[in-house]
Biopython code that builds the backbone (N, CA, C, O; Angstrom):
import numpy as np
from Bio.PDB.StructureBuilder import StructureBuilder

atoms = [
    (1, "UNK", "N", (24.278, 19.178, 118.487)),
    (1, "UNK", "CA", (25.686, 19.301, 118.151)),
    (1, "UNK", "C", (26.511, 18.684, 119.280)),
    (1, "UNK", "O", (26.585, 19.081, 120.442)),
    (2, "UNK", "N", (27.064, 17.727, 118.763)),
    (2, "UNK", "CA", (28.290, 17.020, 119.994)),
    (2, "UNK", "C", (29.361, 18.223, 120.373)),
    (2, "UNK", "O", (29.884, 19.049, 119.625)),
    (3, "UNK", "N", (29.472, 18.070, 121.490)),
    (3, "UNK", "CA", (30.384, 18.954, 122.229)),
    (3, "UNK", "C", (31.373, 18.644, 123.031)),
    (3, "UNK", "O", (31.218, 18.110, 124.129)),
    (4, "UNK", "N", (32.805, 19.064, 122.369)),
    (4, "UNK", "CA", (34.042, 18.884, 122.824)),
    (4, "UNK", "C", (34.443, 18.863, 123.839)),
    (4, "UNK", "O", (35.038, 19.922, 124.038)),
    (5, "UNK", "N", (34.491, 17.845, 125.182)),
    (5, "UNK", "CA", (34.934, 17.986, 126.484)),
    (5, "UNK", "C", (36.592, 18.244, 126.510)),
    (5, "UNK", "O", (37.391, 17.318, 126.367)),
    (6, "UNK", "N", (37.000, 19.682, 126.719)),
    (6, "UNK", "CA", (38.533, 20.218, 126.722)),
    (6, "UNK", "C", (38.932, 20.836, 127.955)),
    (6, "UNK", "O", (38.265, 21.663, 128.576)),
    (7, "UNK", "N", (39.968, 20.422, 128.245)),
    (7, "UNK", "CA", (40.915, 20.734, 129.620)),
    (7, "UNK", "C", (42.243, 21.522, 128.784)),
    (7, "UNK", "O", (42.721, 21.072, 127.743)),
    (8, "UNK", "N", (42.620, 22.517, 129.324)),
    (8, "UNK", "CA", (43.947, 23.111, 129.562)),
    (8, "UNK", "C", (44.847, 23.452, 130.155)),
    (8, "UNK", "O", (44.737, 23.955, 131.273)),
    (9, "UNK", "N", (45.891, 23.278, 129.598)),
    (9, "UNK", "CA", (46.863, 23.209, 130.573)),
    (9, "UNK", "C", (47.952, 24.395, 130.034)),
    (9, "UNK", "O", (48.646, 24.277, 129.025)),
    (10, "UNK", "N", (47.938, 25.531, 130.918)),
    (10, "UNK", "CA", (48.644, 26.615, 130.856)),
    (10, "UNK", "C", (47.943, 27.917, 130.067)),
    (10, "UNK", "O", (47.501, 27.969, 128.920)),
    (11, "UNK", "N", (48.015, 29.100, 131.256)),
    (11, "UNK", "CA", (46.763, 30.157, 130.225)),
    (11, "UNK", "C", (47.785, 31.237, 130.642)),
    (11, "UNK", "O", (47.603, 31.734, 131.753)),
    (12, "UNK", "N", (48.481, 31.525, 130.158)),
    (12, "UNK", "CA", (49.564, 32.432, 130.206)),
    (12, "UNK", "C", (49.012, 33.595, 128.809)),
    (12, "UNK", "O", (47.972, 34.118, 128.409)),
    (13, "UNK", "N", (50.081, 33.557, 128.552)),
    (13, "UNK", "CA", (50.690, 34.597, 127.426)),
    (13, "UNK", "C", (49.559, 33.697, 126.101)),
    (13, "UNK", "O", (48.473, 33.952, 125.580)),
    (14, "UNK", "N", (50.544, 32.615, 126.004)),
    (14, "UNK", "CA", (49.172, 32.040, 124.961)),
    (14, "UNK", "C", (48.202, 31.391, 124.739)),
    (14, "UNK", "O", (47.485, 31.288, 123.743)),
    (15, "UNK", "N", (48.180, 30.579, 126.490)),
    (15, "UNK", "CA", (46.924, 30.320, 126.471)),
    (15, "UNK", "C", (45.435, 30.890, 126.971)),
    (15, "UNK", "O", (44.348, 30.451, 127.347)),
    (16, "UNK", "N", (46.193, 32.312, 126.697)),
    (16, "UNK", "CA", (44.579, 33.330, 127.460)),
    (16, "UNK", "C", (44.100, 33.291, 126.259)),
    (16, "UNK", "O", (43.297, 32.389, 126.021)),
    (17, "UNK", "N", (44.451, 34.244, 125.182)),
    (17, "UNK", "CA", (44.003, 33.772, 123.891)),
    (17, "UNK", "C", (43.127, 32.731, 123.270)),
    (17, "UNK", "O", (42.016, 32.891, 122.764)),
    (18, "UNK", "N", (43.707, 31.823, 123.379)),
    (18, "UNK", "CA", (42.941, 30.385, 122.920)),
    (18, "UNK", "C", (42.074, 29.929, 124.129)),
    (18, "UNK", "O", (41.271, 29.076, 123.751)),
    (19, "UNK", "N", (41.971, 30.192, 125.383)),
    (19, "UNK", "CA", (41.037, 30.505, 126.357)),
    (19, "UNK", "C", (40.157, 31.008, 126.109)),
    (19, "UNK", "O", (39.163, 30.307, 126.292)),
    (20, "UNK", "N", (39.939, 32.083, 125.700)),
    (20, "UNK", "CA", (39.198, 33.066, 125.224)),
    (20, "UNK", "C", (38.198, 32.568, 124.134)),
    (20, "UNK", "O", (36.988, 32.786, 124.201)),
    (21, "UNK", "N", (38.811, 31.875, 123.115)),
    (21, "UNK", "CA", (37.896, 31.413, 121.445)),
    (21, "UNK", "C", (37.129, 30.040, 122.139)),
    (21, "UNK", "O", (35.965, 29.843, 121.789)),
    (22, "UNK", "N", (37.722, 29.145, 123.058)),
    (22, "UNK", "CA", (37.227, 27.814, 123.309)),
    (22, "UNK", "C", (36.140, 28.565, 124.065)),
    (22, "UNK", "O", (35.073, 28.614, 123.453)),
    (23, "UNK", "N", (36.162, 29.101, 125.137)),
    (23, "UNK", "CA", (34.624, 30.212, 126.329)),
    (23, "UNK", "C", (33.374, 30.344, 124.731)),
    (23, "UNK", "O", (32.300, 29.769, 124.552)),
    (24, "UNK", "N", (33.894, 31.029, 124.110)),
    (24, "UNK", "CA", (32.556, 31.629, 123.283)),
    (24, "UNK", "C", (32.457, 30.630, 122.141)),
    (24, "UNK", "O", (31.860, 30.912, 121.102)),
    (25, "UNK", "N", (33.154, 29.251, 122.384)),
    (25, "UNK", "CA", (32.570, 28.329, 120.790)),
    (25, "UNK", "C", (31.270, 27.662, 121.979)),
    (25, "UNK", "O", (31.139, 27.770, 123.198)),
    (26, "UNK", "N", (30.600, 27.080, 121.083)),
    (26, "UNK", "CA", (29.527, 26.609, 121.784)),
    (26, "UNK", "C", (29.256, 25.180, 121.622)),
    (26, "UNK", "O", (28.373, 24.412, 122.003)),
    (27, "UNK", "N", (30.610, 25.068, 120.737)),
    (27, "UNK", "CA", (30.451, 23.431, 120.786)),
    (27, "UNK", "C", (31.645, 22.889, 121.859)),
    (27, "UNK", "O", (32.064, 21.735, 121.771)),
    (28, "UNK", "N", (32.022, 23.590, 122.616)),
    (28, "UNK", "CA", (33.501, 23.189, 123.069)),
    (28, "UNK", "C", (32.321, 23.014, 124.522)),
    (28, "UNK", "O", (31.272, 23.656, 124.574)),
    (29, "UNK", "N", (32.856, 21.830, 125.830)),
    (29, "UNK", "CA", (32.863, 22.356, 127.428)),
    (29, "UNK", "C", (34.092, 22.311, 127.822)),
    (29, "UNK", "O", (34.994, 21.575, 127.423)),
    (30, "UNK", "N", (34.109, 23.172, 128.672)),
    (30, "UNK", "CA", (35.890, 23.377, 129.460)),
    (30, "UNK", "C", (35.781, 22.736, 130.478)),
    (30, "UNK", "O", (35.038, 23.196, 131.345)),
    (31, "UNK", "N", (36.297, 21.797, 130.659)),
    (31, "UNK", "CA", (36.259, 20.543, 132.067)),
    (31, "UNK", "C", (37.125, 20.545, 133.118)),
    (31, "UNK", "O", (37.046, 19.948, 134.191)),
    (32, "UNK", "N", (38.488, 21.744, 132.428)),
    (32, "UNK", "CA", (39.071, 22.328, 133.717)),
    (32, "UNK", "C", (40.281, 23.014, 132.771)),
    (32, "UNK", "O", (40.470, 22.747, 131.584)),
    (33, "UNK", "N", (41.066, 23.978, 133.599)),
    (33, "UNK", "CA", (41.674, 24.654, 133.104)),
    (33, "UNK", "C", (43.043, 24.819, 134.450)),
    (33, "UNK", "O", (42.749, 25.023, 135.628)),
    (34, "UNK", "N", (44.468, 24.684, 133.965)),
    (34, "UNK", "CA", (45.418, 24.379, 134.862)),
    (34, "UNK", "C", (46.540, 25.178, 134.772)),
    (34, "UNK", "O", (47.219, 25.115, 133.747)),
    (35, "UNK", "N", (46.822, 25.856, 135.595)),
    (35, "UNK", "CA", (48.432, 26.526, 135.812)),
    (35, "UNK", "C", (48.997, 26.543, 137.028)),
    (35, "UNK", "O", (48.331, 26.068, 137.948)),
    (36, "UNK", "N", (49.923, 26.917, 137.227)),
    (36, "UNK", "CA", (50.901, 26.621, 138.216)),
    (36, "UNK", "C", (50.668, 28.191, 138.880)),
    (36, "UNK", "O", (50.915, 28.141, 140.085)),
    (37, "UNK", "N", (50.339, 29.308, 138.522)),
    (37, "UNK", "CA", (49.945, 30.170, 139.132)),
    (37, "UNK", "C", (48.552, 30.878, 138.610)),
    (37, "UNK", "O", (48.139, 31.514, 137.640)),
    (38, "UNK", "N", (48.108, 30.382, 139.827)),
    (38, "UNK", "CA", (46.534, 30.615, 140.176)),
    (38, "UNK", "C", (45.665, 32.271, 140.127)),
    (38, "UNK", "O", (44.466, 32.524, 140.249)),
    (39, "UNK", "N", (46.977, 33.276, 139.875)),
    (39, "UNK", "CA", (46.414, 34.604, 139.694)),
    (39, "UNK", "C", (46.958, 35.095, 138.578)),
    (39, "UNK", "O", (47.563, 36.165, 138.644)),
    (40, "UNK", "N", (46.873, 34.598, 137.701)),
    (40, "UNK", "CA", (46.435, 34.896, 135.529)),
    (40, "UNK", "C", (45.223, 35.127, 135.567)),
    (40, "UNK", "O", (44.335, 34.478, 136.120)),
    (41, "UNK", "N", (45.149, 36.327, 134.808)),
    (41, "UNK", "CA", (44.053, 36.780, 133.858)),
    (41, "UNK", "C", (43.559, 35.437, 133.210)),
    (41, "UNK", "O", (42.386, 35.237, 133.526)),
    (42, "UNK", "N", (43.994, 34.606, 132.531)),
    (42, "UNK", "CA", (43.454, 32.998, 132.376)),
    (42, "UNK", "C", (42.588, 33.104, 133.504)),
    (42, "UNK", "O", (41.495, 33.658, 133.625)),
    (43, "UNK", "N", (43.494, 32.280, 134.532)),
    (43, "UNK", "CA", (42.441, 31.338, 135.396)),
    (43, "UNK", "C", (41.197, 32.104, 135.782)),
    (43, "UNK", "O", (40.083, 31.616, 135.973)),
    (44, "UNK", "N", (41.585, 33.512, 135.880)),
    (44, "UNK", "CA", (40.765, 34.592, 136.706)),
    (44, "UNK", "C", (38.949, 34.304, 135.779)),
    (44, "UNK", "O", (37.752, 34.290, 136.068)),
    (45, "UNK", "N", (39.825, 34.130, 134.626)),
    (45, "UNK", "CA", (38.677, 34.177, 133.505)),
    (45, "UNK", "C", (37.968, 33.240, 133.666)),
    (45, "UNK", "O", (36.766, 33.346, 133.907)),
    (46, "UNK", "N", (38.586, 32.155, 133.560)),
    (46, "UNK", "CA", (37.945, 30.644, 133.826)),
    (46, "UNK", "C", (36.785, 30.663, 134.875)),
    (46, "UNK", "O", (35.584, 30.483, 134.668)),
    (47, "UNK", "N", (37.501, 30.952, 136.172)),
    (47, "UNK", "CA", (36.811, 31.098, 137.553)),
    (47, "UNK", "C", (35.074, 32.088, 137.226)),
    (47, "UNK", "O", (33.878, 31.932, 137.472)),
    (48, "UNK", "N", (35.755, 32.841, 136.710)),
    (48, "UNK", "CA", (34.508, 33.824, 136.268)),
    (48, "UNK", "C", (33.152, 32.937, 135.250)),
    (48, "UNK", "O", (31.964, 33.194, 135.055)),
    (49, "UNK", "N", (33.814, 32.139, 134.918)),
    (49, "UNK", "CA", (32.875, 31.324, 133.566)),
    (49, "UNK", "C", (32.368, 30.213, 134.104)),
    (49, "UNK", "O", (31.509, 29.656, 133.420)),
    (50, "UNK", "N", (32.690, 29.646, 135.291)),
    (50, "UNK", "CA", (32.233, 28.456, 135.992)),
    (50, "UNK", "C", (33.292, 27.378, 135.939)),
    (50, "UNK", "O", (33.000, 26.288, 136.431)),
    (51, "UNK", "N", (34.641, 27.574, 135.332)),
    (51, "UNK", "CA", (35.372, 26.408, 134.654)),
    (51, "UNK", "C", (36.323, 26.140, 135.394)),
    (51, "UNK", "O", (37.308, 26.876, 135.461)),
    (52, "UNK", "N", (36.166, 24.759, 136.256)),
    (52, "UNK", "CA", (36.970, 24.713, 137.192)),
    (52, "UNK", "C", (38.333, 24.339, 136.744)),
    (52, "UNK", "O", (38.739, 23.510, 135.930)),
    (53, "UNK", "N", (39.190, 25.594, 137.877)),
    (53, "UNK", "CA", (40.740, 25.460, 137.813)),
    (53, "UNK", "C", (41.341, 24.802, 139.131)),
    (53, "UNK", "O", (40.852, 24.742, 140.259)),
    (54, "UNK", "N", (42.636, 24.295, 138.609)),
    (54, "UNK", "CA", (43.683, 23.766, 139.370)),
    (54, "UNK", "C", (45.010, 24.038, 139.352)),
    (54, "UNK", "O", (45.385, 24.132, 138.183)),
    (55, "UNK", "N", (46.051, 24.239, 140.278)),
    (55, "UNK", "CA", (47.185, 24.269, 140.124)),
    (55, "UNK", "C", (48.134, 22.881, 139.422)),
    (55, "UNK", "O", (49.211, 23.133, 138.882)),
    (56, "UNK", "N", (47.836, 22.050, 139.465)),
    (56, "UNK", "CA", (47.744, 20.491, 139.360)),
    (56, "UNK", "C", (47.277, 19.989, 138.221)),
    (56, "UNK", "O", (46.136, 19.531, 138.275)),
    (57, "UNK", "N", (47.983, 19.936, 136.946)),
    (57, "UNK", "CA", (47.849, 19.628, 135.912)),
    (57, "UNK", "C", (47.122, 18.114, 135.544)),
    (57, "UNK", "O", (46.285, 17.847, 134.683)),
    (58, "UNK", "N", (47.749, 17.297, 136.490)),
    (58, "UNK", "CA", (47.441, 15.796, 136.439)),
    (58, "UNK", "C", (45.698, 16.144, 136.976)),
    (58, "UNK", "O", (44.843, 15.712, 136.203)),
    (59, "UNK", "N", (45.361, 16.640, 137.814)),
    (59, "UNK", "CA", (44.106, 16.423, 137.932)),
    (59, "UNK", "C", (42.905, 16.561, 136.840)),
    (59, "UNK", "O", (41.696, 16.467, 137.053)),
    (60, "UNK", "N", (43.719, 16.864, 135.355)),
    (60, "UNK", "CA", (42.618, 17.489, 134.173)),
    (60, "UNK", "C", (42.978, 15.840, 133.734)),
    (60, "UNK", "O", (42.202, 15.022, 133.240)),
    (61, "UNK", "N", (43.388, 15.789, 133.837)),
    (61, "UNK", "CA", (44.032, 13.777, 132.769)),
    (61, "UNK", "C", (43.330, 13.009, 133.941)),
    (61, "UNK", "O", (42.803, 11.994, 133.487)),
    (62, "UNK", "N", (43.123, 13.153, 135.417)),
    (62, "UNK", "CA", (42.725, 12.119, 135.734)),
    (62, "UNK", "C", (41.195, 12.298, 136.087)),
    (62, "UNK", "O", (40.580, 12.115, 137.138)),
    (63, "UNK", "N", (40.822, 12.697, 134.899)),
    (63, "UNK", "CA", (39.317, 12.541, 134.394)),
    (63, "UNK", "C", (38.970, 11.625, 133.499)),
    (63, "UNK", "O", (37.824, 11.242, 133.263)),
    (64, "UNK", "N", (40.032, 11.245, 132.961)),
    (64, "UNK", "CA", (39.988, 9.970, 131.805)),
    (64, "UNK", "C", (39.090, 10.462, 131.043)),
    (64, "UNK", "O", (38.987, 11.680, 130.902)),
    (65, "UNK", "N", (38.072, 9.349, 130.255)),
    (65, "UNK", "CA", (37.692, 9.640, 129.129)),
    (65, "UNK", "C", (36.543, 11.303, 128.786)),
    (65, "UNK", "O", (36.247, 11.847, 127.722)),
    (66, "UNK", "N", (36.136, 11.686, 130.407)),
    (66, "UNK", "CA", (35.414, 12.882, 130.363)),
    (66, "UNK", "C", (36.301, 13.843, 129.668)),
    (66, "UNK", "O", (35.830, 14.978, 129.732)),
    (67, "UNK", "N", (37.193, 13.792, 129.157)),
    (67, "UNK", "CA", (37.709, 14.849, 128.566)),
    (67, "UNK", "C", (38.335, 13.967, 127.033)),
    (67, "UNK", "O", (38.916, 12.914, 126.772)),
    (68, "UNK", "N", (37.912, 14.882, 126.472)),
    (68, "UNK", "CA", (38.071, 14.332, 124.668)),
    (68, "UNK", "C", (39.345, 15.025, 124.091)),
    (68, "UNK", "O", (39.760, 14.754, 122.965)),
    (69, "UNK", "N", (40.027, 16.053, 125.025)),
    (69, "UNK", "CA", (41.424, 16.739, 124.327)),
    (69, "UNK", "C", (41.602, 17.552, 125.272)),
    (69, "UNK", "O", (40.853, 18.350, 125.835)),
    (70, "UNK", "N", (42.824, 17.236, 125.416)),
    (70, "UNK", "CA", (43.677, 18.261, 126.866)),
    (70, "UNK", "C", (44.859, 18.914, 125.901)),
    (70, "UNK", "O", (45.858, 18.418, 125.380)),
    (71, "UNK", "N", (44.180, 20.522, 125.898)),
    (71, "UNK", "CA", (45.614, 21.714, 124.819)),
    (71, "UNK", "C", (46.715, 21.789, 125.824)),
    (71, "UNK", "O", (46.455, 22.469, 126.817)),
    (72, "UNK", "N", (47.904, 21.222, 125.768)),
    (72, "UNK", "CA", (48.742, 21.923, 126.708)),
    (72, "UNK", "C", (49.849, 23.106, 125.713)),
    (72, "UNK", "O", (50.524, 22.991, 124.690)),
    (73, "UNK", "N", (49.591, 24.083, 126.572)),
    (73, "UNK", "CA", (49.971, 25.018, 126.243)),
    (73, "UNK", "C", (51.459, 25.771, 126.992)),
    (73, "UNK", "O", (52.002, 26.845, 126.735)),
    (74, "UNK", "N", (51.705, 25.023, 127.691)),
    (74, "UNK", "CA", (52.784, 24.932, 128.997)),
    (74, "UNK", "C", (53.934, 25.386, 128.276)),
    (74, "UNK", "O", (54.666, 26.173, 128.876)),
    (75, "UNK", "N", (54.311, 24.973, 126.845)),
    (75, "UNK", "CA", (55.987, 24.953, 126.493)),
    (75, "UNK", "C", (56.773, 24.299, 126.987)),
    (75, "UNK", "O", (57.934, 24.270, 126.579)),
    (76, "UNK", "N", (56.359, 23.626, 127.964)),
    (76, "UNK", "CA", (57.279, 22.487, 129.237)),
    (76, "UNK", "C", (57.288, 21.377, 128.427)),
    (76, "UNK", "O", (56.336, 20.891, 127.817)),
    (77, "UNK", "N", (58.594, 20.959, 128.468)),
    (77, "UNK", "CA", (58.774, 19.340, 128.254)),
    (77, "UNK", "C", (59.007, 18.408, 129.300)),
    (77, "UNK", "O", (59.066, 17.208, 129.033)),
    (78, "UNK", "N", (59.179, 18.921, 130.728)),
    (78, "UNK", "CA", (58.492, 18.410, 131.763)),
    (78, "UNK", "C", (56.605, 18.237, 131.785)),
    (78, "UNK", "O", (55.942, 17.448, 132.458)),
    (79, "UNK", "N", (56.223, 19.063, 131.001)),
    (79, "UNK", "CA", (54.396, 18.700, 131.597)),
    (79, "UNK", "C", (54.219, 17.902, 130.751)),
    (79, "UNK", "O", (53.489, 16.963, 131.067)),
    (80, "UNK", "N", (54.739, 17.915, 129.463)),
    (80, "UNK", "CA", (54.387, 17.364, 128.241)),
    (80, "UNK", "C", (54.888, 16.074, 128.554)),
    (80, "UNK", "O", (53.918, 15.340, 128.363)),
    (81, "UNK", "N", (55.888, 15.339, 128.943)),
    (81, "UNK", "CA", (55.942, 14.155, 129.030)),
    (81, "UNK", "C", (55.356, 13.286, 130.295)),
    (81, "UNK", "O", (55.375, 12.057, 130.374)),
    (82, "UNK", "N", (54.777, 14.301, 131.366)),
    (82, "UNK", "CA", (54.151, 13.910, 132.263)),
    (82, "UNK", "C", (52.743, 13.596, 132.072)),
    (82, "UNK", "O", (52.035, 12.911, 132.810)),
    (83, "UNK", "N", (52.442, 14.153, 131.043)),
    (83, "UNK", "CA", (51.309, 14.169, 130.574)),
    (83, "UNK", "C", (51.071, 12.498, 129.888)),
    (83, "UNK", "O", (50.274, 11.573, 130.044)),
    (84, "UNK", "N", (52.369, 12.810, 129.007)),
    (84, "UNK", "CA", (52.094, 11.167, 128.295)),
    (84, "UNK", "C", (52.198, 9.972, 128.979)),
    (84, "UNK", "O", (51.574, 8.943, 128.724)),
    (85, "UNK", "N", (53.197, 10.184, 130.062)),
    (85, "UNK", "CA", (53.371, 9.033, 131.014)),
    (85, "UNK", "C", (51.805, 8.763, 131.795)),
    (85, "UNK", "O", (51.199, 7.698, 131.680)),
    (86, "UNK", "N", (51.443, 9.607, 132.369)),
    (86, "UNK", "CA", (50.362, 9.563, 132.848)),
    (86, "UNK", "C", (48.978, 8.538, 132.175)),
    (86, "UNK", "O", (48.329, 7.566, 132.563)),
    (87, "UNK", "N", (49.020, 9.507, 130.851)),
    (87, "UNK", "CA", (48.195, 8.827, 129.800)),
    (87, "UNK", "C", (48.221, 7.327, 129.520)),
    (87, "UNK", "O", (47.218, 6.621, 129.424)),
    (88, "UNK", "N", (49.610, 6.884, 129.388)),
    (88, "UNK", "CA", (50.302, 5.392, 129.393)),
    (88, "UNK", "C", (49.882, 4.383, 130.702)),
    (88, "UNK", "O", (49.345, 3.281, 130.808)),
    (89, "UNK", "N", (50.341, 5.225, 131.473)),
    (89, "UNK", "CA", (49.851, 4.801, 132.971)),
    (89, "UNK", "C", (48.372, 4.880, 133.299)),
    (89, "UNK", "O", (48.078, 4.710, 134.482)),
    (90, "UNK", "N", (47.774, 5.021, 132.768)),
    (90, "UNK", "CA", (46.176, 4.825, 133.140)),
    (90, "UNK", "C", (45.443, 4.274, 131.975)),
    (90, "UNK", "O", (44.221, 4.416, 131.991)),
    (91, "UNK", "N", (45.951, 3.708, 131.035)),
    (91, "UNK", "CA", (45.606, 3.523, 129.797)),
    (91, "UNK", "C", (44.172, 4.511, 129.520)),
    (91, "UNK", "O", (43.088, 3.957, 129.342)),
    (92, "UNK", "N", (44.257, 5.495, 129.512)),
    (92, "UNK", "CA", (42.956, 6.566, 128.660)),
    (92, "UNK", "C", (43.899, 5.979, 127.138)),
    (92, "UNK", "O", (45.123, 5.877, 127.059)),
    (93, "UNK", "N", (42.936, 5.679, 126.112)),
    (93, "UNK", "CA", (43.104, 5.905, 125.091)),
    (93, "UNK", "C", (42.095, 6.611, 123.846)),
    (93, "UNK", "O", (42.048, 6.331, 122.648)),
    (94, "UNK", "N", (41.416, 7.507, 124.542)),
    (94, "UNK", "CA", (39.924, 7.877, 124.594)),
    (94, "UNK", "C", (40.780, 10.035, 124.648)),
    (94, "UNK", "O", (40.463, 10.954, 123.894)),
    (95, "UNK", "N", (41.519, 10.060, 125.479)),
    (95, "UNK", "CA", (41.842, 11.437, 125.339)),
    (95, "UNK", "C", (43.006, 11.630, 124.815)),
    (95, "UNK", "O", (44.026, 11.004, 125.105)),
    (96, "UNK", "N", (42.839, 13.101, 123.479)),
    (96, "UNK", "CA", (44.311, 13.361, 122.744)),
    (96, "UNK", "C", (44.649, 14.674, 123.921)),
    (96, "UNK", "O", (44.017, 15.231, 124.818)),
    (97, "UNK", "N", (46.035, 14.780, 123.317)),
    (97, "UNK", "CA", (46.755, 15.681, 124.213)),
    (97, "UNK", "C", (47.180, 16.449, 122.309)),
    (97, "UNK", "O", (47.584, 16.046, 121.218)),
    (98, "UNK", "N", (46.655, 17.963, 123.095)),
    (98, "UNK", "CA", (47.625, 19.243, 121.807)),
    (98, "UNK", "C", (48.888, 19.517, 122.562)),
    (98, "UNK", "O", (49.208, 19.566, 123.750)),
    (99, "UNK", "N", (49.512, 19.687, 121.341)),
    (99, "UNK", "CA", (51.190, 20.396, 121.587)),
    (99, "UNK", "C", (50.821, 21.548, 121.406)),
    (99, "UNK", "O", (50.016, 21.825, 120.517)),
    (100, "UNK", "N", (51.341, 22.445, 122.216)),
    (100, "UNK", "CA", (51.233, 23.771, 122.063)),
    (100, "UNK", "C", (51.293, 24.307, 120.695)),
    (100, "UNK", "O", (50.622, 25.307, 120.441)),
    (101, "UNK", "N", (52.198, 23.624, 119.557)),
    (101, "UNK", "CA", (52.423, 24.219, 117.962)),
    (101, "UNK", "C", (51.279, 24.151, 117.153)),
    (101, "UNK", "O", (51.036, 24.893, 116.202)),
    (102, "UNK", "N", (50.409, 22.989, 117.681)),
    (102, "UNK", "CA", (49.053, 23.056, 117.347)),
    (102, "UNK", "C", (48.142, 23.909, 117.967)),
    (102, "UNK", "O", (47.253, 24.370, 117.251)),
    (103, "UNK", "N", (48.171, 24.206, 119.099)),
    (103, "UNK", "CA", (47.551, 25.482, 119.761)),
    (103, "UNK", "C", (47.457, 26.850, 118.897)),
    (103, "UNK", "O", (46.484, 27.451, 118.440)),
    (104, "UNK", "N", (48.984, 27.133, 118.849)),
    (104, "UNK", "CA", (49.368, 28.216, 118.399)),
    (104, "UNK", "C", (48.589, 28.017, 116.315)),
    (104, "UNK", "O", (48.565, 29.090, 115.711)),
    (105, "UNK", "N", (48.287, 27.275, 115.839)),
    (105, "UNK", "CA", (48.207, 27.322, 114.571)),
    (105, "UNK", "C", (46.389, 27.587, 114.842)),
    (105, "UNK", "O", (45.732, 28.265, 114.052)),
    (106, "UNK", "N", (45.878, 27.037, 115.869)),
    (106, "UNK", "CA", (44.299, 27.340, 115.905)),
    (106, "UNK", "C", (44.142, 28.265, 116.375)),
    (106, "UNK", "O", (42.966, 28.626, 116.336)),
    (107, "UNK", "N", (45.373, 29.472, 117.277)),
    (107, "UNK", "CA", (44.681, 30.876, 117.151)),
    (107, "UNK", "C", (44.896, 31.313, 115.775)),
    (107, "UNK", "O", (43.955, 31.916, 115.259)),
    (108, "UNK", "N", (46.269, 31.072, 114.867)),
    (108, "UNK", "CA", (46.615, 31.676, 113.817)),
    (108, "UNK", "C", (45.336, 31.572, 112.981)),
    (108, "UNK", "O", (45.119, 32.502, 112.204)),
    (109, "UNK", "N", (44.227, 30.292, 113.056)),
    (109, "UNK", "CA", (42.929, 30.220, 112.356)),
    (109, "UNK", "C", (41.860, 31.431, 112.881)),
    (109, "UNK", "O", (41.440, 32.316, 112.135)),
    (110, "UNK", "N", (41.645, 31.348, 113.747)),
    (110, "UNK", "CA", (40.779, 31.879, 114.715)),
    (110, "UNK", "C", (40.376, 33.609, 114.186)),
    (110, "UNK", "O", (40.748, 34.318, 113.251)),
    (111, "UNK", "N", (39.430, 33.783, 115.344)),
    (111, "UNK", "CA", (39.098, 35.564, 115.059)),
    (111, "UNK", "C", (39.887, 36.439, 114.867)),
    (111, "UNK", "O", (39.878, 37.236, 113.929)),
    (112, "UNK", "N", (40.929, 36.345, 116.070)),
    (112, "UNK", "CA", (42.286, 36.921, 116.380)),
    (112, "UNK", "C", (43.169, 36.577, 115.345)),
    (112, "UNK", "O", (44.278, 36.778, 115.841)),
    (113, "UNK", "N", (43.324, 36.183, 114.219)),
    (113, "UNK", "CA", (44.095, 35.712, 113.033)),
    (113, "UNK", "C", (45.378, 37.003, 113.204)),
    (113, "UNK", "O", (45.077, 38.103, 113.666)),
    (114, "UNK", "N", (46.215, 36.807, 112.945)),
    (114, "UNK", "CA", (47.396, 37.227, 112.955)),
    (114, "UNK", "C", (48.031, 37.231, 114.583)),
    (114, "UNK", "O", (49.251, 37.395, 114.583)),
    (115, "UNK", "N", (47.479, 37.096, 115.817)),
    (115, "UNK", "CA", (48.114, 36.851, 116.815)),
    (115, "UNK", "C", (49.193, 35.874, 116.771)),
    (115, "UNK", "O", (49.188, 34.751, 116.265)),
    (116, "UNK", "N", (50.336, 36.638, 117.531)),
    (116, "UNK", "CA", (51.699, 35.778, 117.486)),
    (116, "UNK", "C", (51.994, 36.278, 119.037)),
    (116, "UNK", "O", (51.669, 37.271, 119.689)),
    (117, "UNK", "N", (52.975, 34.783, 119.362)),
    (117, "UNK", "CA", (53.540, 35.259, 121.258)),
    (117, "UNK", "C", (54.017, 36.207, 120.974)),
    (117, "UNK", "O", (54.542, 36.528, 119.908)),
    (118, "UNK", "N", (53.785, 37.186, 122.617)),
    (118, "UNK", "CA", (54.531, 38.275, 122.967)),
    (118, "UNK", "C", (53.230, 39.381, 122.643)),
    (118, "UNK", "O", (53.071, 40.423, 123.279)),
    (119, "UNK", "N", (52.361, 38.925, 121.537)),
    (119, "UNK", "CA", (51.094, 40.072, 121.575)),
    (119, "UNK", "C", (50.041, 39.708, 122.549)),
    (119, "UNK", "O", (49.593, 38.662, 123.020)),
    (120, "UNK", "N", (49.704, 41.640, 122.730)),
    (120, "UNK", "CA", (48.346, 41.257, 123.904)),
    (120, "UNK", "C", (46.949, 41.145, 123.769)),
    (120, "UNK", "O", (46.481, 42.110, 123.166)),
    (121, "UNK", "N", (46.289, 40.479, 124.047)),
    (121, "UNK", "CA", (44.996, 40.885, 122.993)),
    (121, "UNK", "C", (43.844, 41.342, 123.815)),
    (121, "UNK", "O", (42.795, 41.687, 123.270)),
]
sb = StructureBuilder()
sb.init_structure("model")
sb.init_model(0)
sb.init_chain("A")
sb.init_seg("    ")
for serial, (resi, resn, name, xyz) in enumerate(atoms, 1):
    if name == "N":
        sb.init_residue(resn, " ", resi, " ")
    sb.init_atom(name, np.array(xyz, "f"), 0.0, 1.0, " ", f" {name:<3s}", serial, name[0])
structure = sb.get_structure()
């Protein structure tokens, strides 16, 4: 089974959640996982699983094609367009970037089905 090389970016509120379903799929690898504060239950998790974290978002994109989809989960339209510039600027055309609205619709799929922001799980 081919397996999804995925980086994230932001494990907050909703991206612990979807943190959580990508750890136990077994087709997914987590190639790094990114927030701006380094003591979330996220990263904590990550760290625990082997999945290296960074404060430094750009360092998950400048893996280029080792990563097959970077979820940003940020809500930032600062990361989000840094993200694309970046992407532009290094020509990867090999890695997609998720919008968080797509994030949020693959927990709404997921185990956790009915999770919405603001719940804890």
């Amino acid at each position: 089974m081919q397996k999804f090389r995925i980086g994230m970016v932001g494990v907050g509120e909703t991206g612990t959640p979807l943190l959580k379903q990508l750890l136990d799929a077994p087709f997914v690898e987590l190639v790094g996982v990114a927030d701006l504060d380094l003591r979330l239950p996220g990263i904590l998790l990550a760290k625990e699983r082997g999945v290296p974290v960074t404060d430094n978002f750009i360092e998950i994109a400048e893996q280029g094609s080792r990563v097959d989809i970077i979820i940003d989960v940020t809500g930032s339209r600062k990361v989000r367009e840094d993200l694309r510039r970046y992407m532009q600027f290094s020509g990867n055309t090999h890695t997609v970037i998720v919008h968080e609205r797509v994030a949020l619709l693959m927990l709404s799929l997921g185990p956790d089905a009915g999770w919405r922001p603001g719940m804890t799980s």
